[in-house]
C-alpha positions as CSV (number, residue, x, y, z in Angstrom):
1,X,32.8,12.5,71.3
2,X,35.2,9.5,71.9
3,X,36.0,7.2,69.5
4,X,34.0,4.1,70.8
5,X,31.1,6.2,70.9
6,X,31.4,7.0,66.9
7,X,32.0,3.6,66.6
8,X,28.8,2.5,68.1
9,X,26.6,5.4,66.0
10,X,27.9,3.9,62.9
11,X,27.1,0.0,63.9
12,X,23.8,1.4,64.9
13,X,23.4,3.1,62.0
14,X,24.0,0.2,59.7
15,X,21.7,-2.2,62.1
16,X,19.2,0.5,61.9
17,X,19.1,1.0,58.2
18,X,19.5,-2.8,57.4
19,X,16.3,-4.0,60.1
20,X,14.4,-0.7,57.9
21,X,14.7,-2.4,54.8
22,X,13.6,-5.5,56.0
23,X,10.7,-4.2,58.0
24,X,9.2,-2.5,55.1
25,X,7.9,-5.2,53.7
26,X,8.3,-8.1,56.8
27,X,6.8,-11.1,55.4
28,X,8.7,-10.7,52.5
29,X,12.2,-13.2,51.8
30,X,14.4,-10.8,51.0
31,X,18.1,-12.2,48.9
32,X,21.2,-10.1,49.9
33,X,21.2,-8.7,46.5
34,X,18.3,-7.2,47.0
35,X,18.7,-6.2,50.9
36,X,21.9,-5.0,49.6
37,X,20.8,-3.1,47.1
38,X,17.9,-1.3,49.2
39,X,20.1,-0.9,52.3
40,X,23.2,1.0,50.2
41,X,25.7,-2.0,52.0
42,X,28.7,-2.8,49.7
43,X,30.0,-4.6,48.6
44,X,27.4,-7.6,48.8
45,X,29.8,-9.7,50.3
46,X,29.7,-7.4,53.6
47,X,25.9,-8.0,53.5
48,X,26.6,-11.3,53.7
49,X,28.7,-11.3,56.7
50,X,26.2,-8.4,58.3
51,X,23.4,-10.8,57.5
52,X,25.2,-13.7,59.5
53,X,25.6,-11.3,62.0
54,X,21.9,-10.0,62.8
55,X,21.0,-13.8,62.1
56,X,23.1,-15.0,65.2
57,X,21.3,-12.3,67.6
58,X,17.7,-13.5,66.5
59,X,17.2,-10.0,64.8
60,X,16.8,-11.8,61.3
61,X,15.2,-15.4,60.7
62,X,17.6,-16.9,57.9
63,X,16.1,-20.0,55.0
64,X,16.8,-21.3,52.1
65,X,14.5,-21.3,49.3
66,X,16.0,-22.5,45.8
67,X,19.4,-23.1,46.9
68,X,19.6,-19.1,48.0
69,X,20.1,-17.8,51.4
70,X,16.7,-15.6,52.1
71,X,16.4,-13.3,55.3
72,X,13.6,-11.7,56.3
73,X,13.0,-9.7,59.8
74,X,12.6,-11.6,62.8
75,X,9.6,-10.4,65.9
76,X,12.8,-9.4,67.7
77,X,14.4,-7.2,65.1
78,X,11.3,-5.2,65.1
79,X,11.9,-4.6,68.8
80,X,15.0,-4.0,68.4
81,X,14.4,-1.4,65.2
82,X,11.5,0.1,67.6
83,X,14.6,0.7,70.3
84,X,16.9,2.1,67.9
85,X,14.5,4.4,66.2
86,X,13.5,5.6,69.7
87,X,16.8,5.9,70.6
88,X,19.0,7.1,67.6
């Protein structure tokens, strides 16, 4: 396998397991403590950047509740979950 192609399973693999977490419970606001904490990302502050991340391609809808950043999973995440489950 080349390396681009690792590359890609592992970025799949943490999209895959972060839009999981999410889509377990999907009208739930989830913190990044706690999406952290059930997708096994650390240190927090990589969720954070992730987070930003799936936010800017529509996978994740971002709020603020409290003064705290809240994600939960957006209608195209779970498309995009449905595709990587199907595919990887």
């Amino acid at each position: 396998m080349a390396s681009g192609a690792r590359a890609e399973v592992g970025y799949n693999t943490a999209k895959r397991r972060a839009l999981e977490a999410l889509a377990r419970e999907p009208m739930k606001w989830w913190t990044v403590s706690q999406w952290a904490r059930a997708t096994g990302i650390l240190p927090k502050r990589r969720m954070y950047t992730y987070a930003i991340r799936l936010a800017r391609y529509d996978l994740v809808t971002r709020a603020v509740f409290d003064g705290r950043l809240v994600y939960r999973i957006a209608p195209e995440g779970l498309k995009r979950l449905a595709w990587l489950q199907r595919v990887w």
